[in-house]
Backbone bond lengths (Angstrom), bond angles and torsions (degrees), N, CA, C in turn:
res aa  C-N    CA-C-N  psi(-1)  N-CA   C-N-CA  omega(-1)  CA-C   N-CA-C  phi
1 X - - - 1.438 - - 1.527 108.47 -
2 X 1.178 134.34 121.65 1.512 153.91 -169.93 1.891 89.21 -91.58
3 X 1.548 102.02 138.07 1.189 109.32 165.23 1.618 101.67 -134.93
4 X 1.609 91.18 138.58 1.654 100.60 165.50 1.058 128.89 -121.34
5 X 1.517 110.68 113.56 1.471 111.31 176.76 1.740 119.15 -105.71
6 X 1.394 101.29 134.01 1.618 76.11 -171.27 2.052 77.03 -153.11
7 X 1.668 114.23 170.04 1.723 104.13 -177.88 1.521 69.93 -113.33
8 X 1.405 86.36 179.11 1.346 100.27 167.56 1.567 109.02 -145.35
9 X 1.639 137.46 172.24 1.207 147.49 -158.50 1.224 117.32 -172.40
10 X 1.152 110.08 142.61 1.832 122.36 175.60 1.599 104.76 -86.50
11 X 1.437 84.75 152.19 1.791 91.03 -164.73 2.016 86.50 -135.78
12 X 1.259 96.15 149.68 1.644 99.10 -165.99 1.685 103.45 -111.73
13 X 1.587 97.78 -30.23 1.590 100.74 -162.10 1.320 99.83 -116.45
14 X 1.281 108.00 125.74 1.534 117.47 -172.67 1.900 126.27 -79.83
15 X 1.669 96.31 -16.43 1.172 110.16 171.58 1.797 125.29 -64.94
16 X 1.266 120.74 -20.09 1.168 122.56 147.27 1.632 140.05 -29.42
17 X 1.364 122.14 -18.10 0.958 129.12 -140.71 1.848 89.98 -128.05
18 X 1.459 111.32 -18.62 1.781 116.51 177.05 1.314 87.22 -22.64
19 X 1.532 99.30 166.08 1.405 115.04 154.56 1.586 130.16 54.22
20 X 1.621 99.14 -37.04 1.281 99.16 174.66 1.382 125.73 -31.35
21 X 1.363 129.86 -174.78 1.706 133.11 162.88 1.586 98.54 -110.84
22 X 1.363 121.73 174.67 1.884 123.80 -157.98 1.334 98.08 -175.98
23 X 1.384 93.37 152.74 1.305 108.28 160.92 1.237 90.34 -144.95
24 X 1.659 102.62 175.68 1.630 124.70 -166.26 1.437 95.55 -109.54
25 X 1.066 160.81 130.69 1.282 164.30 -178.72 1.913 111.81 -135.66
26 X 1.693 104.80 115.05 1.045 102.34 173.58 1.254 120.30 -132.18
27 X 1.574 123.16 125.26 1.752 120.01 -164.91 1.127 108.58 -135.53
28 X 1.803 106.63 153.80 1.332 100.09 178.77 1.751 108.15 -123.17
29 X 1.153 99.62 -158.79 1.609 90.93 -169.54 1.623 83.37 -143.18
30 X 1.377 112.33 103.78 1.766 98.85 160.75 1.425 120.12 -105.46
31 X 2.051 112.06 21.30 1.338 100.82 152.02 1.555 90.82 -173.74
32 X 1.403 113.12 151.82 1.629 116.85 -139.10 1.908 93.64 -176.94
33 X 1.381 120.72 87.65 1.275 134.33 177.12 1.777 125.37 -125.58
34 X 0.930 110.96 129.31 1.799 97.56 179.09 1.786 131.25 54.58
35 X 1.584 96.88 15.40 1.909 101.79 -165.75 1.240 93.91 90.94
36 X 1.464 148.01 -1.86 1.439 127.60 152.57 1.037 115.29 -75.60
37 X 1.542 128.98 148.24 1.044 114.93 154.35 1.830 111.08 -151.06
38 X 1.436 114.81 144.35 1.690 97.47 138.06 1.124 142.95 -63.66
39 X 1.368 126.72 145.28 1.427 122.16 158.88 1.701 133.02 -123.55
40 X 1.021 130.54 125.26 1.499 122.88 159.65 1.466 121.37 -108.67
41 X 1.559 98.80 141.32 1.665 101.50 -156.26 1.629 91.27 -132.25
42 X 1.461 106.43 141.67 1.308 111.83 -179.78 1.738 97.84 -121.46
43 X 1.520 129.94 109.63 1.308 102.19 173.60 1.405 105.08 -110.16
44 X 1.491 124.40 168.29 1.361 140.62 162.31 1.374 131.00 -113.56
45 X 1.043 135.63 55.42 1.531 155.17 139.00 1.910 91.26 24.21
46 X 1.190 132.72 97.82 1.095 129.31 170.02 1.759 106.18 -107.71
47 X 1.543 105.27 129.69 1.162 121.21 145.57 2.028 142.70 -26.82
48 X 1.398 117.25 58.46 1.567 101.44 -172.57 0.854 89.82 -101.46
49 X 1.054 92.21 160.20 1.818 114.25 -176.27 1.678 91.38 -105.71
50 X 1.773 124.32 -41.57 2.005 100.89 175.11 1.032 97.75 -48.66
51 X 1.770 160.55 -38.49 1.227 136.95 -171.32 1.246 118.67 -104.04
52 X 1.616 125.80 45.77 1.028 135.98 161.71 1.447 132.54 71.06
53 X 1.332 98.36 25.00 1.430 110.60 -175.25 1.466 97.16 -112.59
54 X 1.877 110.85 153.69 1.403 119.26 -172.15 1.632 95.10 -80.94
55 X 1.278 135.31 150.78 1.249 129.99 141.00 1.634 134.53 -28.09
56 X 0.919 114.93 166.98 1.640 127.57 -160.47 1.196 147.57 107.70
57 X 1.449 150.00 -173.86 1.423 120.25 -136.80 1.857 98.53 -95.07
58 X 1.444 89.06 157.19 2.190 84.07 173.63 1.363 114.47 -62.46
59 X 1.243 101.20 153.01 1.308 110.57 151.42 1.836 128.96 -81.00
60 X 1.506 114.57 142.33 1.036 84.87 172.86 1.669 101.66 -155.32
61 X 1.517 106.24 155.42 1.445 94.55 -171.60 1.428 91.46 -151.79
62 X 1.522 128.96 177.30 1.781 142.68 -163.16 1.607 74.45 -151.68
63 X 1.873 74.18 140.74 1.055 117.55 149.72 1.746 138.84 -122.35
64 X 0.970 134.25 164.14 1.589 127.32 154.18 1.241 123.69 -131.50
65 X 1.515 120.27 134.80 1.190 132.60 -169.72 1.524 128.82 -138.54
66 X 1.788 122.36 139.85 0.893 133.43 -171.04 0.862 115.89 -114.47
67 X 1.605 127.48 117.44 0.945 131.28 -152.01 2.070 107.14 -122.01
68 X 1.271 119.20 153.91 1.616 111.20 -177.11 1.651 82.20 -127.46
69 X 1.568 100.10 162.24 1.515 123.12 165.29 1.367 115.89 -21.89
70 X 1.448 159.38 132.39 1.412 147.46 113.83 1.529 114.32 -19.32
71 X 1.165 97.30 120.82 1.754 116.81 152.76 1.140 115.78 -125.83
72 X 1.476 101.09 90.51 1.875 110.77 167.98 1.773 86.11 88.99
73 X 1.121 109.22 -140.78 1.171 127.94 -175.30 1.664 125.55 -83.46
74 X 1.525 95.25 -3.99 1.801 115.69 -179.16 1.161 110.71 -104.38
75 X 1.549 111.40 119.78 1.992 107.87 153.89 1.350 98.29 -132.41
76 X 1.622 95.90 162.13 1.489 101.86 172.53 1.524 114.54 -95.29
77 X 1.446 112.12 137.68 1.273 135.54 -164.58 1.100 104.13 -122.17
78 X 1.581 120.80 125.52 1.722 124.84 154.23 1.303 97.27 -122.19
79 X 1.382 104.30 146.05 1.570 116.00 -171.17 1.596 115.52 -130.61
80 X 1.150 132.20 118.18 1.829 106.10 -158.22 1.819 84.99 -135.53
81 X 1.163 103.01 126.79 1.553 116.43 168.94 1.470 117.52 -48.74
82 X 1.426 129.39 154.89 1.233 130.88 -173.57 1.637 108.84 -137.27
83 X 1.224 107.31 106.66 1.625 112.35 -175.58 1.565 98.17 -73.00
84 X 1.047 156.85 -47.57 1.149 149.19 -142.73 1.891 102.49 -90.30
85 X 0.820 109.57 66.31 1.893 100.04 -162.24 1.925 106.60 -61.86
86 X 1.888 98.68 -23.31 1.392 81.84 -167.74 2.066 118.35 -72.65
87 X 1.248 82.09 -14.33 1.405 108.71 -169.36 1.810 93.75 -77.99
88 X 1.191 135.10 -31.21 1.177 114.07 -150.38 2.012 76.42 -116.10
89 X 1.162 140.52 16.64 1.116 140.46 148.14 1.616 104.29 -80.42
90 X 1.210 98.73 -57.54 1.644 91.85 -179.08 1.753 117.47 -47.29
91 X 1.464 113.21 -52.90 1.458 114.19 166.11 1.925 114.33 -41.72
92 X 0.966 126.01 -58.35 1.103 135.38 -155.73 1.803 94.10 -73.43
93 X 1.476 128.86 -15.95 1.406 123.81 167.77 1.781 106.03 -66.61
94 X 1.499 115.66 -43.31 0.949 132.31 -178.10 1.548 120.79 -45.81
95 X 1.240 108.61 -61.78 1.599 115.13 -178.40 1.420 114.00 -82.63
96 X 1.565 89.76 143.11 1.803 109.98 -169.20 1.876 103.97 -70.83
97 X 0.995 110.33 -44.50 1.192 112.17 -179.48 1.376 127.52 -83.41
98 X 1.315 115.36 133.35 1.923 113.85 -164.12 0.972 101.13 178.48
99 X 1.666 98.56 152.05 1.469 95.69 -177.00 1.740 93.58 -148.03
100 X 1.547 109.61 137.23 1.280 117.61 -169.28 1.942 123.81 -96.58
101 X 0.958 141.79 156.59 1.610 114.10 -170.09 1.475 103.15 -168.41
102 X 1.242 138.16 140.66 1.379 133.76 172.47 1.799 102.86 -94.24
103 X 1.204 125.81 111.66 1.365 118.79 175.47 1.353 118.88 -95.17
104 X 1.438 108.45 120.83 1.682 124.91 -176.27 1.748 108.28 -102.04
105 X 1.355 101.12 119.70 1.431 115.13 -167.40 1.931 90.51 -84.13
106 X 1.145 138.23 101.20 1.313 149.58 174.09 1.800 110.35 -89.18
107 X 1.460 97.92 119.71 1.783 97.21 147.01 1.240 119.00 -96.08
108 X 1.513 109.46 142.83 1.673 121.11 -179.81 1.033 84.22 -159.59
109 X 1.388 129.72 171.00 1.081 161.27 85.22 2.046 87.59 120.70
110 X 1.293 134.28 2.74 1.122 136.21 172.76 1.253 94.05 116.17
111 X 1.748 130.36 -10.86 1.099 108.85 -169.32 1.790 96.20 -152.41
112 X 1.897 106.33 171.79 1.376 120.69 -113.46 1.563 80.84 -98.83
113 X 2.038 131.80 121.82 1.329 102.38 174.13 1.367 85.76 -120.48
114 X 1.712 88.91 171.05 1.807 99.72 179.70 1.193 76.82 -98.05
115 X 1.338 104.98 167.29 1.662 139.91 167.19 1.425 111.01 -145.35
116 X 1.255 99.28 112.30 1.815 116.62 174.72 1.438 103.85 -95.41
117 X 1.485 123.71 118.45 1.370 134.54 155.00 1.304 105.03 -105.56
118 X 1.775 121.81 101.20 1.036 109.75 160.95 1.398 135.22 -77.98
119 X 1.638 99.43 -177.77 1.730 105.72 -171.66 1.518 112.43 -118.38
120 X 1.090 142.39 174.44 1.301 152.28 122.15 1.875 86.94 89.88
121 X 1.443 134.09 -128.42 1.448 110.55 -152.85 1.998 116.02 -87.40
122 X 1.196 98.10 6.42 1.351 110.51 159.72 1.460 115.91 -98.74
123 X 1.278 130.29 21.07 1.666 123.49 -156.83 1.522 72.54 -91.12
124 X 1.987 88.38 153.69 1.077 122.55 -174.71 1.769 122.81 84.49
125 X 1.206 116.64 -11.61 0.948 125.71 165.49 1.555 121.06 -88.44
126 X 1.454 109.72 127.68 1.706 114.76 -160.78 1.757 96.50 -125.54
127 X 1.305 127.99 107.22 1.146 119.34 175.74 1.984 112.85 -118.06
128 X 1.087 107.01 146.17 1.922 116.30 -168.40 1.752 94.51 -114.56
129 X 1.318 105.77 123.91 1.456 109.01 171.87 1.358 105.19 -131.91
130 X 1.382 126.56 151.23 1.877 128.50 174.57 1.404 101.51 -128.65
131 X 0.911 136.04 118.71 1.812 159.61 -153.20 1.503 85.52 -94.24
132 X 1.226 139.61 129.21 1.336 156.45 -173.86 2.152 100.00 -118.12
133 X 1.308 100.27 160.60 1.735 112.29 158.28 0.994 108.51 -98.90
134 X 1.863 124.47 -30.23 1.458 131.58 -161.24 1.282 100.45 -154.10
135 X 1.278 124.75 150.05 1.468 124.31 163.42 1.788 117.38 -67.40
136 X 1.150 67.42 140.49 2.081 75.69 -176.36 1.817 112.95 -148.91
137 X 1.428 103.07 -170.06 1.278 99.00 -179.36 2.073 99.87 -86.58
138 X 1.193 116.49 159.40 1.417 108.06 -174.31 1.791 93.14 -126.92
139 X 1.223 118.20 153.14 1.696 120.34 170.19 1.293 94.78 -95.20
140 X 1.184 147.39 132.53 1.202 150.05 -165.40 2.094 95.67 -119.16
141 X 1.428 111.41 120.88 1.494 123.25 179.73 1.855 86.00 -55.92
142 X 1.663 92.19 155.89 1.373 100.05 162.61 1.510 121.11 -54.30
143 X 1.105 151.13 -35.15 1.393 174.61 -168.68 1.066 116.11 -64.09
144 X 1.429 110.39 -28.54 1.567 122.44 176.33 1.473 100.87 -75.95
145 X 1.432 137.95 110.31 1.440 121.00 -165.61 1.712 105.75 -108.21
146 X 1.776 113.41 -20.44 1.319 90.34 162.18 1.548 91.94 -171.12
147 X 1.588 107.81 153.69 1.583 106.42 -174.44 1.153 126.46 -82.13
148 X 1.510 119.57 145.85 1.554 133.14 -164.21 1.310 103.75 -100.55
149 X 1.495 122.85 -25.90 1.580 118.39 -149.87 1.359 117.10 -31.59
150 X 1.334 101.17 -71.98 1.816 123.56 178.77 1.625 121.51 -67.19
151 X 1.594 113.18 6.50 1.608 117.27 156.14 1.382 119.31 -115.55
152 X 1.813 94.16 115.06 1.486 115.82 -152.42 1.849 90.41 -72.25
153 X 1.609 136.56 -14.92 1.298 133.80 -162.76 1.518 93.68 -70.58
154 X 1.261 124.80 -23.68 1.496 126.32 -177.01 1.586 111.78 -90.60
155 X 1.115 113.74 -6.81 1.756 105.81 161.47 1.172 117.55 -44.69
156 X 1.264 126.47 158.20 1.777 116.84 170.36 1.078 100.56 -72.92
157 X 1.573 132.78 -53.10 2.052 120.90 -152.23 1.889 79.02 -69.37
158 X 1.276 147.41 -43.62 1.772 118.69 -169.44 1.432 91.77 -59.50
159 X 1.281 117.61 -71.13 1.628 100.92 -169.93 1.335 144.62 -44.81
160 X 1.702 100.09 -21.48 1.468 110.48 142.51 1.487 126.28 -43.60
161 X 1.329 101.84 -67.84 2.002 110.55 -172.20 1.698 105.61 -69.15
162 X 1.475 115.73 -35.67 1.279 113.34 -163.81 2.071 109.46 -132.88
163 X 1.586 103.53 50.72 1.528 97.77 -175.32 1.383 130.42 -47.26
164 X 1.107 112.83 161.08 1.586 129.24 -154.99 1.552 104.68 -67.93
165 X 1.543 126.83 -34.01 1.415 134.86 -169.89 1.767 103.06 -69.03
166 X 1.307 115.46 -33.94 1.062 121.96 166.51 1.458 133.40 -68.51
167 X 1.407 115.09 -16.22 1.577 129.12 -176.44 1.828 88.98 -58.65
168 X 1.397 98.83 158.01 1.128 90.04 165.90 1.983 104.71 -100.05
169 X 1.409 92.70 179.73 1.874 86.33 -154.90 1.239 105.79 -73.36
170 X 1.547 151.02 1.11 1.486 145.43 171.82 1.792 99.22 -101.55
171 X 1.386 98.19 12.86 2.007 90.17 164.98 1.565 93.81 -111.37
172 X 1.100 128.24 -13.02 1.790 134.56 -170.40 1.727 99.34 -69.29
């Protein structure tokens, strides 16, 4: 059984993310109950050259994932690779629910955060997460402006069923 612990945080200023390296990550959820959920993830490994990579074509690979409830900062995660990518693009046209995101691999604080800027009915929403082995104390970059961990509306499969553009603006 794989456990993932990781916090997570709202990020306000999008300029953080210069230079970074990214991928495009797009998943859907074709079933998502009680903090369970499925997932299918299509990512695309893009080429920048501001983060020091030579040009040439993306990479890209699917995944699927099983996901259990959050407790605190822990859920259990199984994650199983998907050789067939064209096939699991085709799935991901299929399902209503998805949520799209450019992920910026950030150094701060000595250590490695993702940064999700999403797109399309979550745009405008910028979230910073650091993937842990164990729970610990974390230094949180200034940028991190306030923690998400324990609000399940910021999961991706809710932001799937219920995106952020839609909150009304005193849930933002």
């Amino acid at each position: 059984m794989a456990i993932e612990i990781e916090r997570r945080f709202l990020v306000r200023d999008p300029d953080i993310v210069r230079g970074a390296s990214r991928e495009i990550i797009v998943q859907g959820y074709p079933w998502a109950k009680d903090g369970y959920a499925i997932r299918l993830r299509v990512t695309t490994q893009i080429d920048d050259e501001a983060a020091g990579r030579p040009p040439g074509p993306p990479v890209v690979r699917a995944t699927m994932a099983l996901k259990g409830p959050r407790i605190g900062a822990a859920r259990v995660e199984h994650e199983f690779e998907i050789d067939d990518v064209d096939s699991a693009q085709a799935a991901l046209l299929l399902m209503e629910r998805k949520v799209s995101k450019s992920r910026y691999h950030v150094i701060a604080e000595g250590e490695t955060w993702d940064v999700d800027v999403f797109h399309g009915d979550n745009e405008g929403l910028i979230i910073a997460e650091i993937e842990m082995e164990r729970s610990r104390v974390v230094r949180t970059p200034a940028w991190c402006v306030e923690e998400i961990t324990d609000l399940r509306k910021y999961d991706n499969e809710n932001l799937a069923a219920s995106p952020y553009r839609a909150w009304p603006p005193g849930e933002k």
